[in-house]
C-alpha positions as CSV (number, residue, x, y, z in Angstrom):
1,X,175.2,171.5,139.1
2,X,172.7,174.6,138.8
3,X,171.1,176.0,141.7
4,X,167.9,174.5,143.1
5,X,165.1,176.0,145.4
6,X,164.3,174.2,148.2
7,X,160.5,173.9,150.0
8,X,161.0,175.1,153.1
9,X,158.1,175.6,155.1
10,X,158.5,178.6,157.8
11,X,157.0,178.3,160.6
12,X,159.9,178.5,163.0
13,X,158.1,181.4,165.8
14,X,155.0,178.2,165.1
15,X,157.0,175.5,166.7
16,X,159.4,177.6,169.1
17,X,156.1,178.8,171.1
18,X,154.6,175.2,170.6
19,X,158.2,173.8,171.8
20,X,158.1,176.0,174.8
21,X,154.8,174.8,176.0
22,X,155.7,171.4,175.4
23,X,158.5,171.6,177.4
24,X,156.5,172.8,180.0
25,X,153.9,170.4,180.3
26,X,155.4,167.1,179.2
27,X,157.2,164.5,181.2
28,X,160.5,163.4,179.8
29,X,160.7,160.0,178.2
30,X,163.6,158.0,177.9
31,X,164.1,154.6,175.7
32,X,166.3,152.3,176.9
33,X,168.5,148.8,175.3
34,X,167.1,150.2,171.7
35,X,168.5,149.3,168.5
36,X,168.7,152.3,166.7
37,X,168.6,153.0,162.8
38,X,168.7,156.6,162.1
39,X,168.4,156.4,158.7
40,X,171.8,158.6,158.0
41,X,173.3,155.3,156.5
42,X,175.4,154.6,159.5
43,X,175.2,151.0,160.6
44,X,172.3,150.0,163.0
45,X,173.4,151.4,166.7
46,X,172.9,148.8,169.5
47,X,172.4,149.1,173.0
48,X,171.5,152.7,172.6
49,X,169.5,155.1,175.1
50,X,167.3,158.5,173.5
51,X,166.0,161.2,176.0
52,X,163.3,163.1,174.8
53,X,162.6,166.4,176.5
54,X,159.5,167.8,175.3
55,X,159.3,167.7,171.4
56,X,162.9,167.1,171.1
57,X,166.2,164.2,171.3
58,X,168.3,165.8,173.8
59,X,169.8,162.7,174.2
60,X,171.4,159.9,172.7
61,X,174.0,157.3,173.5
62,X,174.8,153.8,175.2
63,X,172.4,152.4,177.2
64,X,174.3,152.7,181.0
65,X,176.0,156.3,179.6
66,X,173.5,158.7,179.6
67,X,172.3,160.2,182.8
68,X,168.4,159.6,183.3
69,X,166.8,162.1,185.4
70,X,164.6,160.9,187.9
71,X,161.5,162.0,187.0
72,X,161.4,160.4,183.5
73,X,159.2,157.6,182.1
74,X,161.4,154.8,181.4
75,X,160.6,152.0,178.3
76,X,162.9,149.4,178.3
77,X,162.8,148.6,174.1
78,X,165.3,145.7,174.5
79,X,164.8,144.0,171.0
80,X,163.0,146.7,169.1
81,X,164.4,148.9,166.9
82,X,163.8,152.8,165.9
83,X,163.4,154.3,162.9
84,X,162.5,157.7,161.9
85,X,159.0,158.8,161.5
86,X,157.8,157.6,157.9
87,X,156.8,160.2,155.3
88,X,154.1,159.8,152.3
89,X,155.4,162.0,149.8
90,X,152.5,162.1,147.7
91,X,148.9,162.1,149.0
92,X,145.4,163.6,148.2
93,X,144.0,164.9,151.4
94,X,141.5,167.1,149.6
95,X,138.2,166.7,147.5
96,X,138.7,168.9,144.9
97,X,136.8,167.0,141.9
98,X,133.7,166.3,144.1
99,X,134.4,169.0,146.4
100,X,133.6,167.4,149.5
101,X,135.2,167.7,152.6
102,X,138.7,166.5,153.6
103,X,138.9,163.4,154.9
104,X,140.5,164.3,158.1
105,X,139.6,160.9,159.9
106,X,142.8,159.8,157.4
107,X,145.1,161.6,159.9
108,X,144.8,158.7,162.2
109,X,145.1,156.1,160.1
110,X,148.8,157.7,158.7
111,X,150.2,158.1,162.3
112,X,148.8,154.4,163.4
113,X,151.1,153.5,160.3
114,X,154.1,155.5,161.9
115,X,153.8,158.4,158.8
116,X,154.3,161.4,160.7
117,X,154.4,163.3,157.6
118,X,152.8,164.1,154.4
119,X,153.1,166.0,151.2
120,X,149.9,167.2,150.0
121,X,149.7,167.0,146.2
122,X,146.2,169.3,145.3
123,X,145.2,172.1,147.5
124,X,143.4,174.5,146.1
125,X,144.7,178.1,147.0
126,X,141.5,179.0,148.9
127,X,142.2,175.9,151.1
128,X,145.5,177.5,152.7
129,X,144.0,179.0,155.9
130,X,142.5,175.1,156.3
131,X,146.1,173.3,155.7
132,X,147.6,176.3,158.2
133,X,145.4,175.2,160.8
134,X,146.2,172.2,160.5
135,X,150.2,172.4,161.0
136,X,149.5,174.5,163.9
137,X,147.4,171.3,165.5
138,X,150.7,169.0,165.4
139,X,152.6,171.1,168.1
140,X,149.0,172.2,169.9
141,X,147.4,168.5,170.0
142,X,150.7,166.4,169.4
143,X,149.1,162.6,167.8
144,X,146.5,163.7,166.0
145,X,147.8,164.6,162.4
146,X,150.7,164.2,160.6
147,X,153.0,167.0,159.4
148,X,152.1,168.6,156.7
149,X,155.0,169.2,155.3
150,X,154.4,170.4,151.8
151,X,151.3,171.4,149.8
152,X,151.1,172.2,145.9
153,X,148.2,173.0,143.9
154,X,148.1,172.0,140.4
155,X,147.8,173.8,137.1
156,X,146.9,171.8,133.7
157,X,146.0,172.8,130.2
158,X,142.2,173.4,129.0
159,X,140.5,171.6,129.5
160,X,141.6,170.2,132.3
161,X,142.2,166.0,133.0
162,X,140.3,167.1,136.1
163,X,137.2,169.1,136.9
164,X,137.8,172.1,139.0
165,X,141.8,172.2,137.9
166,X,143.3,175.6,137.7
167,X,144.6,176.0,133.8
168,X,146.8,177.8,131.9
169,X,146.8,177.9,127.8
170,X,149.0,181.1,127.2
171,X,152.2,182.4,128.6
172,X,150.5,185.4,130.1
173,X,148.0,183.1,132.0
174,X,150.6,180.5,133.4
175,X,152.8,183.6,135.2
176,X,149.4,185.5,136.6
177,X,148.5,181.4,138.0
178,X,152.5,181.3,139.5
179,X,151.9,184.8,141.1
180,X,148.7,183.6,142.5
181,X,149.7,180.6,143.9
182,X,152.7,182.2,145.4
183,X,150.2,184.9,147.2
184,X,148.1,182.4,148.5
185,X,151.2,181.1,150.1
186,X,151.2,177.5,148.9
187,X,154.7,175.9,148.9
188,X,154.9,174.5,145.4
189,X,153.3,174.8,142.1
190,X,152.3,171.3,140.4
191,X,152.2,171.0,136.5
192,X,149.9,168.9,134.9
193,X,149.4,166.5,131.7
194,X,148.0,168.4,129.5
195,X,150.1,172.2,130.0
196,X,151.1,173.8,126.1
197,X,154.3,173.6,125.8
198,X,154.3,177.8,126.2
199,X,152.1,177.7,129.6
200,X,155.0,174.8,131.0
201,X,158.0,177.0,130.1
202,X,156.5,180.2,131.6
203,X,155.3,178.8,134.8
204,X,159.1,176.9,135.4
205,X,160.8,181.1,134.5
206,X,158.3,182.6,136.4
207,X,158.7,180.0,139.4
208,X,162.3,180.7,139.5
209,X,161.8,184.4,139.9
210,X,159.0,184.0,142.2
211,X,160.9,181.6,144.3
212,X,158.7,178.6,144.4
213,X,159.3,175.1,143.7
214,X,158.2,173.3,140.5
215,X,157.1,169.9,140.9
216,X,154.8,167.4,139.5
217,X,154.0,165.6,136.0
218,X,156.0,165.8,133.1
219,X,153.6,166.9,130.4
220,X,153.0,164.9,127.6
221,X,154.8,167.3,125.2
222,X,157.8,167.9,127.2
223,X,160.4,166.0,127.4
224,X,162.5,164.8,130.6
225,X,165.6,166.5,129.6
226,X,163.8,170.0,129.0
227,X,161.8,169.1,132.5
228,X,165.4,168.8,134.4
229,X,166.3,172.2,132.1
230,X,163.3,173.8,133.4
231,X,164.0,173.2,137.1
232,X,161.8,170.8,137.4
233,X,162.5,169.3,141.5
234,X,160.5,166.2,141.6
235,X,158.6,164.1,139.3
236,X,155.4,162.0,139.9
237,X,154.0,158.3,139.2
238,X,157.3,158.1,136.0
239,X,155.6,160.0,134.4
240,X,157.3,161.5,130.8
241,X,158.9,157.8,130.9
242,X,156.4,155.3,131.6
243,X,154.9,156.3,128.3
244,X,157.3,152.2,127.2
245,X,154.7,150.9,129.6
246,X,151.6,150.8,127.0
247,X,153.3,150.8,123.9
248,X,155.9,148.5,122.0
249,X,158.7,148.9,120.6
250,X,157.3,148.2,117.0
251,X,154.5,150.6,117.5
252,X,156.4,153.6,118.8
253,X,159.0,152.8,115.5
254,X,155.5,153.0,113.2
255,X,154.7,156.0,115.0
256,X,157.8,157.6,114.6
257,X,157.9,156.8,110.8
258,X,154.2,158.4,110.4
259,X,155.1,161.1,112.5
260,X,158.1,162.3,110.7
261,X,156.7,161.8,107.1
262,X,154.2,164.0,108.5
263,X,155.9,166.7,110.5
264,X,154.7,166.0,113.3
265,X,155.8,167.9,116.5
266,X,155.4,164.7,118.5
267,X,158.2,163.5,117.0
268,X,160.4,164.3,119.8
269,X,158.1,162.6,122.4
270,X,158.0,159.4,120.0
271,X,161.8,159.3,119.4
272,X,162.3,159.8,123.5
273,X,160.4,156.9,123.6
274,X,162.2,154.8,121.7
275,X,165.6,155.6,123.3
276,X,164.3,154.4,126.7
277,X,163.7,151.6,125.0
278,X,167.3,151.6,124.7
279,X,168.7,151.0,127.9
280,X,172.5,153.0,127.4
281,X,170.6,156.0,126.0
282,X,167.5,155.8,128.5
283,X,170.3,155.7,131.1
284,X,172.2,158.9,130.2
285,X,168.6,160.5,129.9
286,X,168.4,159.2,133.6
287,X,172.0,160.2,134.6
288,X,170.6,164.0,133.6
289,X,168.4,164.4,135.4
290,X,170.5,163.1,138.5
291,X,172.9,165.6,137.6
292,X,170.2,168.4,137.4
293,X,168.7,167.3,141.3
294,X,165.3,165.9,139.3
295,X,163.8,163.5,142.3
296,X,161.4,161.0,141.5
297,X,158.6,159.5,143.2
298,X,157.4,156.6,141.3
299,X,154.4,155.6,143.2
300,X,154.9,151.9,142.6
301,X,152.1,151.0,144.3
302,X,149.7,152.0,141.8
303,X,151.0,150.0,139.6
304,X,150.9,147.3,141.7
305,X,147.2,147.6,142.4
306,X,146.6,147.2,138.7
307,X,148.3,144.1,138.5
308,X,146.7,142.6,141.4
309,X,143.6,139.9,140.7
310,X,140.3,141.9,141.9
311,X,139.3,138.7,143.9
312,X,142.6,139.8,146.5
313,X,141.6,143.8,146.1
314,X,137.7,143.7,146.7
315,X,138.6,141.6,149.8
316,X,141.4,143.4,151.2
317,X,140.7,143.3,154.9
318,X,141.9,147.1,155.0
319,X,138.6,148.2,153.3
320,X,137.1,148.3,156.3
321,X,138.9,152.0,156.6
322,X,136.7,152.9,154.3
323,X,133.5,154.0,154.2
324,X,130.4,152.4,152.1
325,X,129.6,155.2,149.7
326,X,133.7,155.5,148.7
327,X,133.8,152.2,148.2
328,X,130.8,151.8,145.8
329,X,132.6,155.0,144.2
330,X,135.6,153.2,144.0
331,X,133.8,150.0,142.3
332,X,132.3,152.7,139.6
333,X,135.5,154.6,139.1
334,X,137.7,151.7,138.8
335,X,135.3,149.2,136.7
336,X,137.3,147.3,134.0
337,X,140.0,148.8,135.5
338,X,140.0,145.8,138.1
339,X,141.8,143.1,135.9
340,X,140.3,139.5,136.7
341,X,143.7,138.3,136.8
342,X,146.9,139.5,137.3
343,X,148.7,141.4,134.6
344,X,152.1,142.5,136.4
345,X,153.5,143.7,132.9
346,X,153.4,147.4,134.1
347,X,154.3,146.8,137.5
348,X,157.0,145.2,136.0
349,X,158.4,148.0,134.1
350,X,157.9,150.4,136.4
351,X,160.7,148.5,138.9
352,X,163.0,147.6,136.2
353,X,162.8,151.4,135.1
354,X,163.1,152.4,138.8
355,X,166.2,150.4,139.9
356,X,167.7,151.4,136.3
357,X,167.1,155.5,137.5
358,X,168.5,154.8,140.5
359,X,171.6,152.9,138.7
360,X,172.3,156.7,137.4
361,X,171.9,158.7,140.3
362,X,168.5,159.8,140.5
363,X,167.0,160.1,144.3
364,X,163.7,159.0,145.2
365,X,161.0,159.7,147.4
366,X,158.3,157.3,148.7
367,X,154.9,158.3,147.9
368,X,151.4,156.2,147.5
369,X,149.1,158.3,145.7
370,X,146.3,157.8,148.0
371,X,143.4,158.5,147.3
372,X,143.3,156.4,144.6
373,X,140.8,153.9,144.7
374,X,141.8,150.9,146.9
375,X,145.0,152.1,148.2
376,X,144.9,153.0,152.2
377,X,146.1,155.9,154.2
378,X,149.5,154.6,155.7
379,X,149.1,151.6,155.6
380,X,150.2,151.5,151.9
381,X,153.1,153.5,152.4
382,X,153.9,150.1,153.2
383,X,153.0,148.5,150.3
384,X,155.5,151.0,148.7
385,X,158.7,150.5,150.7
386,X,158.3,146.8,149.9
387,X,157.9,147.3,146.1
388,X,161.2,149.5,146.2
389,X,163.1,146.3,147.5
390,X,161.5,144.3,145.0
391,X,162.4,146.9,142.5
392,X,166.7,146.1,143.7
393,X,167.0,148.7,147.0
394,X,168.8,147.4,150.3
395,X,165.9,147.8,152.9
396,X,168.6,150.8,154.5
397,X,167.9,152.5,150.8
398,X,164.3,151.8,151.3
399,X,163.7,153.4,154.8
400,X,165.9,156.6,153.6
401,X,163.0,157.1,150.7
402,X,160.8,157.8,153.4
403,X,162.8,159.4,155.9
404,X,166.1,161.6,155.1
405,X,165.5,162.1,151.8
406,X,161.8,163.8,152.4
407,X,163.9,165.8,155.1
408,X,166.4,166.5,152.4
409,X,163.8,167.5,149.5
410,X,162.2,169.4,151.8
411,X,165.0,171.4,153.6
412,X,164.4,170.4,156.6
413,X,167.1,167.8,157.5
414,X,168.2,170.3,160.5
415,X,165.3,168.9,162.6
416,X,163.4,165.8,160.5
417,X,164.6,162.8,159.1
418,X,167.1,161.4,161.0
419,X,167.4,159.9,164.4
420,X,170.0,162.5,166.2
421,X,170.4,164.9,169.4
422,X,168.2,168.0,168.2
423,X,166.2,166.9,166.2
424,X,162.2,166.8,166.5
425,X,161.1,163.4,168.0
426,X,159.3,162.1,165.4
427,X,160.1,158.1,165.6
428,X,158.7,155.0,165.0
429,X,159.2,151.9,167.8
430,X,159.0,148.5,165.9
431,X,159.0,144.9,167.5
432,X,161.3,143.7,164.7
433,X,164.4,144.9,162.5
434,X,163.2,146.6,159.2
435,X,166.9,146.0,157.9
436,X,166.1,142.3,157.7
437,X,162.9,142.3,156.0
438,X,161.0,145.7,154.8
439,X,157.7,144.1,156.1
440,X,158.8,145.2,159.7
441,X,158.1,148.4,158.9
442,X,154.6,147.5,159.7
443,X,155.3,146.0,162.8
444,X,154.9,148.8,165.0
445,X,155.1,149.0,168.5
446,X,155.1,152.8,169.0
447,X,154.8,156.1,167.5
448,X,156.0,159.6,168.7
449,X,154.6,162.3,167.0
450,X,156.4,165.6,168.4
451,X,157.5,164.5,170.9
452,X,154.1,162.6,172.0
453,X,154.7,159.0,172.9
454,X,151.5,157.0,171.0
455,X,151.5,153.0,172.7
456,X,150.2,150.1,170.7
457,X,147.4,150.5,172.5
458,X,146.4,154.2,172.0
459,X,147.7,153.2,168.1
460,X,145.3,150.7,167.8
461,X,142.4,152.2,169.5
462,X,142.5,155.2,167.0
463,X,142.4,152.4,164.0
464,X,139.1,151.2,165.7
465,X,138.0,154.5,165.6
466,X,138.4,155.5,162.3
467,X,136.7,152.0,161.2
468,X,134.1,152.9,163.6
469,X,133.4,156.4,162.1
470,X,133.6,155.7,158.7
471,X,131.1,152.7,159.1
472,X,128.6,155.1,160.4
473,X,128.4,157.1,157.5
């Protein structure tokens, strides 16, 4: 298996300084009678007690074998269960096509949800000092804001899918747009639809000799082998393969007969397209990019929004998160778009292709897309962790998408993404077991972020708020 890079953010002097004032002025906590799932694929741990001393587990064992000190706060969690904190591995927290400002009062809404991370998918190199601040405010004002624990801007062809995209069309321009983004001190570079084939292939060499991670789309004229060649480390919303989803068999055959009387260089993408029609070969196209550490996070919940009647979306009790003038955007952005009846043909795809990439090897990370119109911050992380069971996962697989495996793709399974002495207290209390039914994910009874213990109370109050502020725009 070649060598990887991993995204590792460094901010240890950050969050040893920030640790040493926590410890300083934060009472210790202790959870008692908990059922713990810590998410290392280990069976579900009764009857268990956790310390946490400032930011951190310090301890962790049978309820009635671990010494509490006396000065701790005590919650007896008899019948709940902890998990790790949730991650959203793909999320828009900037503006960049109408350059507005960030929508910061989303920060609440994720940690209500028990997401205690993100991955922020298009920042724009000049945004950096912003995105720093940020990561400084989850040790300084622990509650507040999830981690932010990866950013990427994004680089396309010309012109861009997107206004205000940064672009490359020659080899030259695609390692000076590497260099940059490396400088500005962004974690990963993100490729986009429409790179030339050239631009692609020079900014995954020059990412390897600048040390960054490559992450992102799979062009339209690349194909998912030559991604996984290219170093490639995660892959977004299927694409490269969903291309099955709007096209039939019969018309990628026609296209492929055209193409070739024709010499046309599509014919690779067209003939990759048929073999995933083709399950055996679309699964040893699969099974390489498992064996070349390709991750995928499939977003499923887009799909699902599109196959949802608009009659249940433009009444989703969740708008209410959202403020008047996004949603009357949303209505002119999406129009047609909202089918008057379910289609599901897509959605369905897009979890048979899922469960069948998993089948080979590949790993996946839970991610939402938000902001898309009418999906939700947090909340539809959700939404997502319930289509991966309908998609064939054990609820176990499900909860590892958003928990050890971020922690893993990131390189930071030392401290995140797992519940275990050491390691950061970033945990989610919930009333019922998620192991049973994925909706329990959802039913949350507390939230420590850092080390700060959020109650159902203080979880629900910032919800008000952030219906409250958006509703006086």
């Amino acid at each position: 298996m070649k060598k990887i890079f991993v995204f590792i953010i460094v901010l240890s002097s950050l969050i040893s300084n920030a640790q040493r004032k926590s410890s300083a002025s934060s009472r210790l906590v202790v959870l008692t009678h908990v059922n713990v799932i810590d998410a290392t694929g280990a069976p579900l741990q009764p009857d268990m007690a956790i310390i946490i001393s400032g930011n951190r587990i310090t301890a962790l064992d049978k309820t009635g074998k671990v010494r509490i000190p006396e000065n701790a706060i005590i919650i007896n969690a008899e019948g709940k269960y902890l998990i790790p904190g949730l991650w959203d591995m793909h999320v828009h927290v900037f503006n960049n096509v109408s350059k507005t400002p960030p929508d910061t009062n989303d920060f609440s809404m994720y940690i209500a949800n028990g997401v205690t991370g993100i991955r922020e998918m298009w920042t724009k190199m000049e945004s950096m000092p912003e995105v720093d601040r940020w990561r400084k405010q989850v040790y300084e004002l622990p509650g507040t804001i999830p981690r932010i624990g990866a950013v990427g801007t994004m680089i396309d062809g010309s012109p861009s899918q997107w206004l205000n995209s940064d672009t490359a069309t020659t080899e030259e321009e695609a390692r000076q747009r590497v260099q940059q983004i490396k400088a500005s001190g962004i974690d990963f570079v993100k490729v986009y639809n429409r790179l030339p084939r050239t631009a692609y292939f020079a900014i995954a060499d020059e990412c390897k000799k600048q040390n960054i991670p490559l992450a992102g789309h799979v062009p339209n004229r690349i194909l998912l082998t030559e991604a996984a060649d290219a170093g490639q480390q995660s892959i977004e919303h299927l694409t490269g393969s969903r291309t099955i989803f709007d096209i039939s068999i019969d018309e990628i055959k026609k296209d492929l007969a055209d193409s070739t009387a024709t010499r046309s260089p599509f014919v690779p993408i067209i003939q990759q397209a048929l073999d995933l029609y083709n399950e055996e070969k679309a699964f040893q196209i699969f099974k390489y990019m498992a064996e070349n550490n390709v991750w995928h996070c499939p977003t499923l919940v887009l799909y699902k929004r599109f196959a949802t009647d608009s009659s249940i979306i433009l009444n989703d009790p969740r708008l209410k998160y959202i403020s008047p003038s996004e949603k009357e955007l949303w209505k002119k952005e999406t129009g047609s778009r909202l089918r008057p009846h379910p289609a599901g043909n897509d959605l369905k795809r897009a979890l048979e292709q899922t469960f069948q990439m998993k089948k080979a090897g590949i790993r996946f990370l839970a991610g939402t897309d938000f902001d898309n119109p009418y999906l939700y911050p947090g909340f539809s992380l959700h939404d997502e962790l319930a289509l991966f069971v309908d998609a064939g996962f054990s609820p176990l697989e499900v909860l590892q998408t958003a928990t050890i495996n971020p922690a893993k793709f990131l390189g930071t399974i030392d401290s995140l993404g797992t519940i275990e002495k050491g390691k950061i207290a970033d945990l989610v209390l919930l009333d019922a077991n998620p192991l049973t039914d994925i909706h329990n994910t959802q039913m949350i009874n507390a939230v420590f972020v850092n080390g700060k213990y959020l109650s159902k109370e203080t979880l629900q109050a910032m919800l008000d708020k952030a219906a409250a502020f958006v509703n006086k725009k």
